[in-house]
Each structure stands twice: as C-alpha cells, then as structure tokens.
CHARMM internal coordinates of N, CA and C (Angstrom, degrees):
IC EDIT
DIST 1 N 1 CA 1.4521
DIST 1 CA 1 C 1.5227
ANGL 1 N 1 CA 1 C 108.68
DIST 1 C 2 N 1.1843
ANGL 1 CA 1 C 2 N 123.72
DIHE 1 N 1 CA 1 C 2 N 133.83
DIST 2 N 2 CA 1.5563
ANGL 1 C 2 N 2 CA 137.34
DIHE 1 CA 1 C 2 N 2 CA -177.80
DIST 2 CA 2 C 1.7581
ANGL 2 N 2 CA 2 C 111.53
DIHE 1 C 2 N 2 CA 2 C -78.83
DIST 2 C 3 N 1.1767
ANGL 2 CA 2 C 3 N 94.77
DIHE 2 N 2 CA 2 C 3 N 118.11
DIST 3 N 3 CA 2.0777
ANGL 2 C 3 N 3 CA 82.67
DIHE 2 CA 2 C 3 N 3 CA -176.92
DIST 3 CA 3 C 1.3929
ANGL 3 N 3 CA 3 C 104.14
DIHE 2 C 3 N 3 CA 3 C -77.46
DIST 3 C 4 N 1.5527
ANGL 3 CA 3 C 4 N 85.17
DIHE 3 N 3 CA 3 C 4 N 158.82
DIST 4 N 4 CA 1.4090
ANGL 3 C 4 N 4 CA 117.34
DIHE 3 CA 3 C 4 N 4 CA -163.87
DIST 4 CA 4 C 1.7290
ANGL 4 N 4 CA 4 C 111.98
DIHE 3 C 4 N 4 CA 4 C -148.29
DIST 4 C 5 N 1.1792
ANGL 4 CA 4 C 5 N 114.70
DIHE 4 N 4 CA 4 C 5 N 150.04
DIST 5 N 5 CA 1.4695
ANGL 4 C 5 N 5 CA 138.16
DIHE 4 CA 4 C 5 N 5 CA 175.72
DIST 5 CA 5 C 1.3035
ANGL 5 N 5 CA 5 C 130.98
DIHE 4 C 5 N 5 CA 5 C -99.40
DIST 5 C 6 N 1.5079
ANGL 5 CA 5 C 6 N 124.08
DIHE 5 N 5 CA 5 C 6 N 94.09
DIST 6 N 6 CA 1.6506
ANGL 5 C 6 N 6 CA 107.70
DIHE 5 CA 5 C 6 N 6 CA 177.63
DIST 6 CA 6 C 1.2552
ANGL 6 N 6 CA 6 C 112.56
DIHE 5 C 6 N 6 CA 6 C -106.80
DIST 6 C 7 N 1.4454
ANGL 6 CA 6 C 7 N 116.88
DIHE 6 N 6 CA 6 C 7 N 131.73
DIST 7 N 7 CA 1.8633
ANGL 6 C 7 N 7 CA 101.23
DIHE 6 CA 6 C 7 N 7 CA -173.41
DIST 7 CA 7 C 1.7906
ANGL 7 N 7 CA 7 C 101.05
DIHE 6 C 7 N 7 CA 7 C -122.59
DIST 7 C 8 N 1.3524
ANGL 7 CA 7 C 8 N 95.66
DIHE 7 N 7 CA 7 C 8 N 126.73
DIST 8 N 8 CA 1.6250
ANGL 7 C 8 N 8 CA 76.12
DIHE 7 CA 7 C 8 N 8 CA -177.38
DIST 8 CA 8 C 1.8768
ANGL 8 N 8 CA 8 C 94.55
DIHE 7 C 8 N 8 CA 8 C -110.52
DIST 8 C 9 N 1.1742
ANGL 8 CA 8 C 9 N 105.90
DIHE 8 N 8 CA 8 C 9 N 155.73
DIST 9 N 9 CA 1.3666
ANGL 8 C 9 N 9 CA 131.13
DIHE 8 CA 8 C 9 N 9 CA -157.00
DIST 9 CA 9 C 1.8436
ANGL 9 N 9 CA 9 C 93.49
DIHE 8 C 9 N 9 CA 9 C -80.65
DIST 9 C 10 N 1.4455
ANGL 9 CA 9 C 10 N 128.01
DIHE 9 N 9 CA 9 C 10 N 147.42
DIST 10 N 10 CA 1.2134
ANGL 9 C 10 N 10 CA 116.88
DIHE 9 CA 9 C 10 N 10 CA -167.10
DIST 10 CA 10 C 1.5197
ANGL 10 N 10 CA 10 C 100.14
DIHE 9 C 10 N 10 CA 10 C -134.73
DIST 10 C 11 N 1.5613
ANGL 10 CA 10 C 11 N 101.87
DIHE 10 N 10 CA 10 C 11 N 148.02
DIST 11 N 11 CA 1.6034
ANGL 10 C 11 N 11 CA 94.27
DIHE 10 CA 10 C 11 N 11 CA 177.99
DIST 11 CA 11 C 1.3774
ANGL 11 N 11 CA 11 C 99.03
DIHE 10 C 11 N 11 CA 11 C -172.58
DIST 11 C 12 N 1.5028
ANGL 11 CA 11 C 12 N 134.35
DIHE 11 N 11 CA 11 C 12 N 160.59
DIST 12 N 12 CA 1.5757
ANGL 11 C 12 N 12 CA 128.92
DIHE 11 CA 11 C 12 N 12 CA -150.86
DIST 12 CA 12 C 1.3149
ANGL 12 N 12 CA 12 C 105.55
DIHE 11 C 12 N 12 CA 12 C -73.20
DIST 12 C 13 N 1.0250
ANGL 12 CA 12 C 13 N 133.43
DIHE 12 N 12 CA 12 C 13 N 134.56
DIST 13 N 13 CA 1.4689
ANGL 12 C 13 N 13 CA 140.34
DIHE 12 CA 12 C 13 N 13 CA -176.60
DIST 13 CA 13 C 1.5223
ANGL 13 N 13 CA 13 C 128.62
DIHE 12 C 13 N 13 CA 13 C 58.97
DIST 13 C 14 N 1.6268
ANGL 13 CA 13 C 14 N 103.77
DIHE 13 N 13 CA 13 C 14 N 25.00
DIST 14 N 14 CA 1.1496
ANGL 13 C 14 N 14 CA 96.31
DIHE 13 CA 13 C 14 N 14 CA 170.02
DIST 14 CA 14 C 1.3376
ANGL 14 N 14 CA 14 C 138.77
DIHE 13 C 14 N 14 CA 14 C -113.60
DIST 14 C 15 N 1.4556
ANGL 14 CA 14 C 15 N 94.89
DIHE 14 N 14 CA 14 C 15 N 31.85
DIST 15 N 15 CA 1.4739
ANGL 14 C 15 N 15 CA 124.27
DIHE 14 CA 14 C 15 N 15 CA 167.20
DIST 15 CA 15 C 1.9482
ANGL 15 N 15 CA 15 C 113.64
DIHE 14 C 15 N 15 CA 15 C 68.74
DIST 15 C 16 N 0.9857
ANGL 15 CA 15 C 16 N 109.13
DIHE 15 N 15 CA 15 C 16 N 49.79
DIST 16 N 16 CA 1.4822
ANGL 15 C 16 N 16 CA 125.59
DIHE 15 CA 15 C 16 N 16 CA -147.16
DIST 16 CA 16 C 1.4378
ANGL 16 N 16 CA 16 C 86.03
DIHE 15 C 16 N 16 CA 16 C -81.00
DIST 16 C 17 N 1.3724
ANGL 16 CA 16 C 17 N 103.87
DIHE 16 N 16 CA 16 C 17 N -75.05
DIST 17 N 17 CA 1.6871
ANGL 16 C 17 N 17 CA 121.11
DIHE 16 CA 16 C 17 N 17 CA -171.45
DIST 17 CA 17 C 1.6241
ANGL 17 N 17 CA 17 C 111.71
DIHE 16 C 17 N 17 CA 17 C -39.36
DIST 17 C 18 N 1.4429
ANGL 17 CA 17 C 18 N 111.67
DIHE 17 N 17 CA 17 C 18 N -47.76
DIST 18 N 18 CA 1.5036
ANGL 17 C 18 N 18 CA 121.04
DIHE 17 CA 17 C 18 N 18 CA -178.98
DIST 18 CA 18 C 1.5721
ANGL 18 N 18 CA 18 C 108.26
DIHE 17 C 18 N 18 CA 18 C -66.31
DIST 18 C 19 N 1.5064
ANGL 18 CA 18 C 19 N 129.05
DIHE 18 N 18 CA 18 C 19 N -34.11
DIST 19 N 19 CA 1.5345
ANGL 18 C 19 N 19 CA 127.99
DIHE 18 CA 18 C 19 N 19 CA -161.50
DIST 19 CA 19 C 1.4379
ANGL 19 N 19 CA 19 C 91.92
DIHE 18 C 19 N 19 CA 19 C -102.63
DIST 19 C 20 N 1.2962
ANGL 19 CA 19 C 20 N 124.69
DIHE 19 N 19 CA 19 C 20 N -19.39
DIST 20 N 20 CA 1.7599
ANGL 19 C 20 N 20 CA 117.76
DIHE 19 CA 19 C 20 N 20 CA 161.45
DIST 20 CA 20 C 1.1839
ANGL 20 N 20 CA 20 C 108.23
DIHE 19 C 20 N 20 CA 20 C -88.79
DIST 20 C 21 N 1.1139
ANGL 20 CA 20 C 21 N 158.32
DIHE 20 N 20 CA 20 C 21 N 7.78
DIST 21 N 21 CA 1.5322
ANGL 20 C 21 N 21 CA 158.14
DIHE 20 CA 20 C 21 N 21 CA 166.82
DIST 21 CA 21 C 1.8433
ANGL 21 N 21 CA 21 C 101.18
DIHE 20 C 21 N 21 CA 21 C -88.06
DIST 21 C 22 N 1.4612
ANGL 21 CA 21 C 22 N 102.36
DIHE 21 N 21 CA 21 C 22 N -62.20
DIST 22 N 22 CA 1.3400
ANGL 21 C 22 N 22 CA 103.80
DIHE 21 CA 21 C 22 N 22 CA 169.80
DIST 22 CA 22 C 1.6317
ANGL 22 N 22 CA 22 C 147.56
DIHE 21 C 22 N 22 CA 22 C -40.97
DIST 22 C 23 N 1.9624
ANGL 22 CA 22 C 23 N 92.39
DIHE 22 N 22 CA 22 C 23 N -57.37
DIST 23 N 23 CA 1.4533
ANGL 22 C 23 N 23 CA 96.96
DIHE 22 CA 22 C 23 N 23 CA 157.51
DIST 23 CA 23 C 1.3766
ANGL 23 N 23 CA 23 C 130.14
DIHE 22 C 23 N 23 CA 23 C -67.44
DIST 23 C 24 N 1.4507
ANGL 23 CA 23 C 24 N 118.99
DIHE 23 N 23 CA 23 C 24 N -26.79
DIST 24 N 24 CA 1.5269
ANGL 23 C 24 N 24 CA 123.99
DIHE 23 CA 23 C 24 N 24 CA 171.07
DIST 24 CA 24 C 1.4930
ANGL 24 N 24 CA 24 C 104.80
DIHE 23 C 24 N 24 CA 24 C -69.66
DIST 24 C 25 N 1.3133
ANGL 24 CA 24 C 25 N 140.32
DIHE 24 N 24 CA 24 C 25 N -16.31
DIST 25 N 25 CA 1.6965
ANGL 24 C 25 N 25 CA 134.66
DIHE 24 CA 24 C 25 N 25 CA 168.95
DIST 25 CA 25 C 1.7697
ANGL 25 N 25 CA 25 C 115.82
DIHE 24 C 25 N 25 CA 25 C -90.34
DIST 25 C 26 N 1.7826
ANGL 25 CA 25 C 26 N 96.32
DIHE 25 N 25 CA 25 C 26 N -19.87
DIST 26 N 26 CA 1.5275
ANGL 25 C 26 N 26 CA 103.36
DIHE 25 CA 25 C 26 N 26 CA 166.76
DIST 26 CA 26 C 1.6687
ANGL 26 N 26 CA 26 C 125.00
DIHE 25 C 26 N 26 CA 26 C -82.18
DIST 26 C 27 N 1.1343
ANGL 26 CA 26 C 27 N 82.02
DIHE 26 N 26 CA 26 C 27 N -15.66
DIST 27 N 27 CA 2.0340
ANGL 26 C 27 N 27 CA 100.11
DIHE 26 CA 26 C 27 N 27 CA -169.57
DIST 27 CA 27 C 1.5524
ANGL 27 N 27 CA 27 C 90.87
DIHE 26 C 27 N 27 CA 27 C -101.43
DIST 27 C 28 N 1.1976
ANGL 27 CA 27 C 28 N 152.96
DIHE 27 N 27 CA 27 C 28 N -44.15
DIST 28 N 28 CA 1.2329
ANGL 27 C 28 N 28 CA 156.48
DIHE 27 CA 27 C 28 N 28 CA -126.12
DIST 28 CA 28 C 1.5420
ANGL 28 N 28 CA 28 C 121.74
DIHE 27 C 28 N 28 CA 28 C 37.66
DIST 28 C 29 N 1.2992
ANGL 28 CA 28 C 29 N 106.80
DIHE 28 N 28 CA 28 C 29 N 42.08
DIST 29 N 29 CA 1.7034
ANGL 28 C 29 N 29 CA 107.76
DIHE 28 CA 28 C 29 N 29 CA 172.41
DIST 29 CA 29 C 1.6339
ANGL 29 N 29 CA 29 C 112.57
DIHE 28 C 29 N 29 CA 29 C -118.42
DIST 29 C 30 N 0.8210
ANGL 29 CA 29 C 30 N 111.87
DIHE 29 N 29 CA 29 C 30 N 174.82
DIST 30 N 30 CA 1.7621
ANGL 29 C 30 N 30 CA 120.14
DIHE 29 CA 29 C 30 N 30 CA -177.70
DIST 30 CA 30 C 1.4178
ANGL 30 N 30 CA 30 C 103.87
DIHE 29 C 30 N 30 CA 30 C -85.69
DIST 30 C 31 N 1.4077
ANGL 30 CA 30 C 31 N 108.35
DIHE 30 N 30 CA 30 C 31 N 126.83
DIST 31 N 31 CA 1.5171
ANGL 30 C 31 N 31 CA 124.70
DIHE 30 CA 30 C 31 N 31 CA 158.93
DIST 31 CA 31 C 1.7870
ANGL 31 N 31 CA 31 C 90.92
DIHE 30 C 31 N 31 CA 31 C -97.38
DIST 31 C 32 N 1.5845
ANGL 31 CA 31 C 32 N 93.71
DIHE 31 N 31 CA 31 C 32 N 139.46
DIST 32 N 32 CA 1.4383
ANGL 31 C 32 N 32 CA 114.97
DIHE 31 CA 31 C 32 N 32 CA -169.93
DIST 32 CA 32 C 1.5126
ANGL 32 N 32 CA 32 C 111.14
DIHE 31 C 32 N 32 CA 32 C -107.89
DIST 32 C 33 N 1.2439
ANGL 32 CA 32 C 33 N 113.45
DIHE 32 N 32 CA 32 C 33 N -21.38
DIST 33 N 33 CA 2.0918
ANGL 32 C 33 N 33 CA 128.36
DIHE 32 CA 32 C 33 N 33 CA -146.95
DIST 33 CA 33 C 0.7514
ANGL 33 N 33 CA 33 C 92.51
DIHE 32 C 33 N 33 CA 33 C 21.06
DIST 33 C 34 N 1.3091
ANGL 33 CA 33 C 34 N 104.51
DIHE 33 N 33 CA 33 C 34 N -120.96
DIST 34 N 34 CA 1.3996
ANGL 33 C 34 N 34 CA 117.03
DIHE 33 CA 33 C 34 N 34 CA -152.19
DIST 34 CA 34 C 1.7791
ANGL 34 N 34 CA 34 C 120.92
DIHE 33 C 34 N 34 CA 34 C -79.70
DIST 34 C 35 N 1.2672
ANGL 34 CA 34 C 35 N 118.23
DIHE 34 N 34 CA 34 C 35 N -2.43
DIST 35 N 35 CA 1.5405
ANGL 34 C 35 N 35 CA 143.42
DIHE 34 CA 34 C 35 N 35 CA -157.73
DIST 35 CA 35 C 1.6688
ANGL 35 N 35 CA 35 C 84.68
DIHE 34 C 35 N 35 CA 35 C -63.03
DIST 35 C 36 N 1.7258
ANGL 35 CA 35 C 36 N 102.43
DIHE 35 N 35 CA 35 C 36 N -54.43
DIST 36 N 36 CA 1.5258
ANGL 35 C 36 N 36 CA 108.30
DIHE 35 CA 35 C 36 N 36 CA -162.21
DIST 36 CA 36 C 1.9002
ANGL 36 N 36 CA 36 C 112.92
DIHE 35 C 36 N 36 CA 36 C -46.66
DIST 36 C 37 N 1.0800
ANGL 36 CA 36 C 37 N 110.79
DIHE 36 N 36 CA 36 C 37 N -31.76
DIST 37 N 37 CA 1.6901
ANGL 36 C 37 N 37 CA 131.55
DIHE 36 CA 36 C 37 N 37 CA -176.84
DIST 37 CA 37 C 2.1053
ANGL 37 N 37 CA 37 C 92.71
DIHE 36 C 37 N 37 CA 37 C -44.56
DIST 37 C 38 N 1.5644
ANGL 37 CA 37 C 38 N 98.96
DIHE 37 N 37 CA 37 C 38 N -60.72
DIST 38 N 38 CA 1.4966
ANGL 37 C 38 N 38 CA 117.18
DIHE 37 CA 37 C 38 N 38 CA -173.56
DIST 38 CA 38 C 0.9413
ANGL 38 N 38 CA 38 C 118.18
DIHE 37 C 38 N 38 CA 38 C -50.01
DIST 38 C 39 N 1.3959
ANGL 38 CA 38 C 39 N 120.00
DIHE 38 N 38 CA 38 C 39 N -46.18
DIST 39 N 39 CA 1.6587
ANGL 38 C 39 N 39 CA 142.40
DIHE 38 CA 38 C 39 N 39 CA -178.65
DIST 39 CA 39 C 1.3571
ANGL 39 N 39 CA 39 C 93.12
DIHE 38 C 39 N 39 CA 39 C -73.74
DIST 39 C 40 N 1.5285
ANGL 39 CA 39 C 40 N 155.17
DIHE 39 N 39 CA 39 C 40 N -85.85
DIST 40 N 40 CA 1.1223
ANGL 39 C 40 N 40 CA 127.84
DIHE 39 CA 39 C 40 N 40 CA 165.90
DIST 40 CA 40 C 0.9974
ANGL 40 N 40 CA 40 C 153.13
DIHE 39 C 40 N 40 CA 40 C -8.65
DIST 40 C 41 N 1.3716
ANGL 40 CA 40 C 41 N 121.38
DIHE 40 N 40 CA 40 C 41 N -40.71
DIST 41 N 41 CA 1.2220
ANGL 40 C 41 N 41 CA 148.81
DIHE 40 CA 40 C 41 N 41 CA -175.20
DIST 41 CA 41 C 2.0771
ANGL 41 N 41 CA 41 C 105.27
DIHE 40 C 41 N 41 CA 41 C -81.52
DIST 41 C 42 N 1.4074
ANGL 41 CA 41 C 42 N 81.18
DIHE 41 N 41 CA 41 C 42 N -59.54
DIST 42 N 42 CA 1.4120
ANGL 41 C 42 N 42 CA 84.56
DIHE 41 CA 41 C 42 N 42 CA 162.74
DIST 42 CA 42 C 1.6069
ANGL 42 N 42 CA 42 C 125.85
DIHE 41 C 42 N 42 CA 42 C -40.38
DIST 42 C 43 N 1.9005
ANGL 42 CA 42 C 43 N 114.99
DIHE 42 N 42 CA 42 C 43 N -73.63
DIST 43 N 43 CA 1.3269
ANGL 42 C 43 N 43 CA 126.81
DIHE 42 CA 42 C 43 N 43 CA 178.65
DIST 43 CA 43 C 1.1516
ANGL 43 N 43 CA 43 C 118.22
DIHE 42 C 43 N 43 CA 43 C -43.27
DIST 43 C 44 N 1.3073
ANGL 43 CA 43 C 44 N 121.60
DIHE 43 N 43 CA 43 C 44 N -46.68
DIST 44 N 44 CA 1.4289
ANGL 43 C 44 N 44 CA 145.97
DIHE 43 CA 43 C 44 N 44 CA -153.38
DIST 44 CA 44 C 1.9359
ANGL 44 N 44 CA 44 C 91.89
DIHE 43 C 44 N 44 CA 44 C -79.85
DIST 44 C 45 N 1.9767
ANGL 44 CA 44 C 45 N 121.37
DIHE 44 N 44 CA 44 C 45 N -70.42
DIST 45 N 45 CA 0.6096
ANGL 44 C 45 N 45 CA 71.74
DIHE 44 CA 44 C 45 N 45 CA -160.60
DIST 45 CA 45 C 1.6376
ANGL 45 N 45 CA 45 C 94.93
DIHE 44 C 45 N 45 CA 45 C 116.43
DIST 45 C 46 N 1.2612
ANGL 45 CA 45 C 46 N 132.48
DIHE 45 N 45 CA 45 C 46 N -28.41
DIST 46 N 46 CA 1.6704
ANGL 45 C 46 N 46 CA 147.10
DIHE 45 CA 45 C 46 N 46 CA -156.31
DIST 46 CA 46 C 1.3377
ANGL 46 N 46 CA 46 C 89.57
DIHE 45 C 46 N 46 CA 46 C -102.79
DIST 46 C 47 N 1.1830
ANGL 46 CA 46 C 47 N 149.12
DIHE 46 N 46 CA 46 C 47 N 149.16
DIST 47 N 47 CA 1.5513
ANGL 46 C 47 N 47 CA 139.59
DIHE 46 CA 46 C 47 N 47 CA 106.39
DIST 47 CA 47 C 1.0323
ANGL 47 N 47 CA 47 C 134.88
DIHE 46 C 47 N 47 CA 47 C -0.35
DIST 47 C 48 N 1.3161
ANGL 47 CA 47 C 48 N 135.59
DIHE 47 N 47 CA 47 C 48 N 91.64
DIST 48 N 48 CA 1.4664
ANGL 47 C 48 N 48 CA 142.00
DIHE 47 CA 47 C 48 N 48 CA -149.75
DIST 48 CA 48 C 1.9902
ANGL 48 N 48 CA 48 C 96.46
DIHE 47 C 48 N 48 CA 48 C -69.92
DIST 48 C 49 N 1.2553
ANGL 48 CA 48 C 49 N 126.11
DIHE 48 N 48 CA 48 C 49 N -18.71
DIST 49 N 49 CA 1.0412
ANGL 48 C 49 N 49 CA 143.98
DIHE 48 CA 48 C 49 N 49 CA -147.91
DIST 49 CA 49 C 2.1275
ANGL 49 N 49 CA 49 C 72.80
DIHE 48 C 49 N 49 CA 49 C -80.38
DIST 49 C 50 N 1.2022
ANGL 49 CA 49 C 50 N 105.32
DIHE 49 N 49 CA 49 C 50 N -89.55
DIST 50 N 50 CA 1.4248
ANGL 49 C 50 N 50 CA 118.76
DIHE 49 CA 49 C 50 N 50 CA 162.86
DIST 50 CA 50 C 1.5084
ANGL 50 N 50 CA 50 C 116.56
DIHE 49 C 50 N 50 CA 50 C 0.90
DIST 50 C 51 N 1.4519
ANGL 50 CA 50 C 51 N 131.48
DIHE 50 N 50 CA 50 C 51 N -73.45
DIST 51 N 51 CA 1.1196
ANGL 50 C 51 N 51 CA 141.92
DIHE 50 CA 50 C 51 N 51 CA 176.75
DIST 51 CA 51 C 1.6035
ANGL 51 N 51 CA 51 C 120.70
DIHE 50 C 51 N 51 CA 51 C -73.36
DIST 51 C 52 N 1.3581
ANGL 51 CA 51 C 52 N 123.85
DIHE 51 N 51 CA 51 C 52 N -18.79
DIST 52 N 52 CA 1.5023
ANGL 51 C 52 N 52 CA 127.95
DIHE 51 CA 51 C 52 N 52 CA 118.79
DIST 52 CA 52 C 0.8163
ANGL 52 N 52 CA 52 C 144.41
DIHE 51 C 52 N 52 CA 52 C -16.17
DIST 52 C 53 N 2.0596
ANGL 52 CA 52 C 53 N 118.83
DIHE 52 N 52 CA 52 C 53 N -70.14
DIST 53 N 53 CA 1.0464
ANGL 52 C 53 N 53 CA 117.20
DIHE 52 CA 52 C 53 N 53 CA -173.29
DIST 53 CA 53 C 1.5050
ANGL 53 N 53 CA 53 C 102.21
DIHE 52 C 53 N 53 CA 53 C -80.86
DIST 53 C 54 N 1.3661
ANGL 53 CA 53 C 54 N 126.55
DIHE 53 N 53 CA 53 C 54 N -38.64
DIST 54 N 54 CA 1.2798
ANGL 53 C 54 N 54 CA 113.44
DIHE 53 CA 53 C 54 N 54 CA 169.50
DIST 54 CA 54 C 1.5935
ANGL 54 N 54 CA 54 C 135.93
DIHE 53 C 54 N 54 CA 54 C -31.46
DIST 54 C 55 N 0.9953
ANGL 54 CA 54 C 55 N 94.17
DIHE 54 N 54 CA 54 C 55 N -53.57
DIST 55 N 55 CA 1.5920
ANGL 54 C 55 N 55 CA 114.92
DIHE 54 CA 54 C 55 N 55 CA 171.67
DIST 55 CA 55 C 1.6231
ANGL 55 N 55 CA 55 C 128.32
DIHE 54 C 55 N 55 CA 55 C -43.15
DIST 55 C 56 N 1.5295
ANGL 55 CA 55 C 56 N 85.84
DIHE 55 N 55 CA 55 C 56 N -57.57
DIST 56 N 56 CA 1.6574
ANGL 55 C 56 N 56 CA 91.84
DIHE 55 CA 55 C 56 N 56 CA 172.23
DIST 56 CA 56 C 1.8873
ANGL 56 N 56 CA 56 C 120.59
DIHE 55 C 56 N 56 CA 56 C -84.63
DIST 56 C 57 N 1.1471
ANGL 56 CA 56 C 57 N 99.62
DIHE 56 N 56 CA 56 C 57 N 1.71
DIST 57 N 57 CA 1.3546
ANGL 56 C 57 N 57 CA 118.87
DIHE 56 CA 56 C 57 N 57 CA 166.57
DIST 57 CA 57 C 1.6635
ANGL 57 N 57 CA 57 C 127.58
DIHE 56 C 57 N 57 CA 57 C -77.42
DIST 57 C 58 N 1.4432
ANGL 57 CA 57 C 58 N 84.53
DIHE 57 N 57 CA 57 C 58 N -24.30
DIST 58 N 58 CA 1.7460
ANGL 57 C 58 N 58 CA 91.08
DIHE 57 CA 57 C 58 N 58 CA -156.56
DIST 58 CA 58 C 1.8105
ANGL 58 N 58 CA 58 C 80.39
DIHE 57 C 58 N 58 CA 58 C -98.41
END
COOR INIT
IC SEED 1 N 1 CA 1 C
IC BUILD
C-alpha cells in the first residue's frame, strides 16, 4: 500500500474526531489526532510543549 495523508480540517462541533475515527476503521489505517504532534516531537527532537501550542493556535 502507497502512503498517504488525510487531514480533515477541525472546528467546534463539527464532528471531526468522530468522521476521522470512522474513515480510519473504513480504510483500515490508523487515525493518529493528535498522537502525530508526539511522534514529531519525538523524531525531531523539538519540545512537544512547542508542537502543542502550535496546534491549538492554528
């Protein structure tokens, strides 16, 4: 299987978390949320603190 990226766009009540949980059990791949931030943080090496605050910023 060829990797691939799905990002779904997030915003209060728009059920983001639930329709990415779903398609990742319909597709059979891993939805990460927010996990992926950790794994970065990790590789990288950055302050996970850093890739946090970004996040909830953006």
């Amino acid at each position: 299987m060829d990797n691939f990226v799905i990002t779904i766009a997030r915003g209060f009540g728009s059920g983001e978390k639930q329709i990415g949980l779903a398609l990742s059990k319909q597709l059979g791949i891993p939805c990460y949320e927010n996990q992926i931030l950790s794994m970065a943080s990790n590789y990288s090496g950055i302050n996970k603190d850093l890739f946090f605050f970004r996040w909830t910023k953006s």
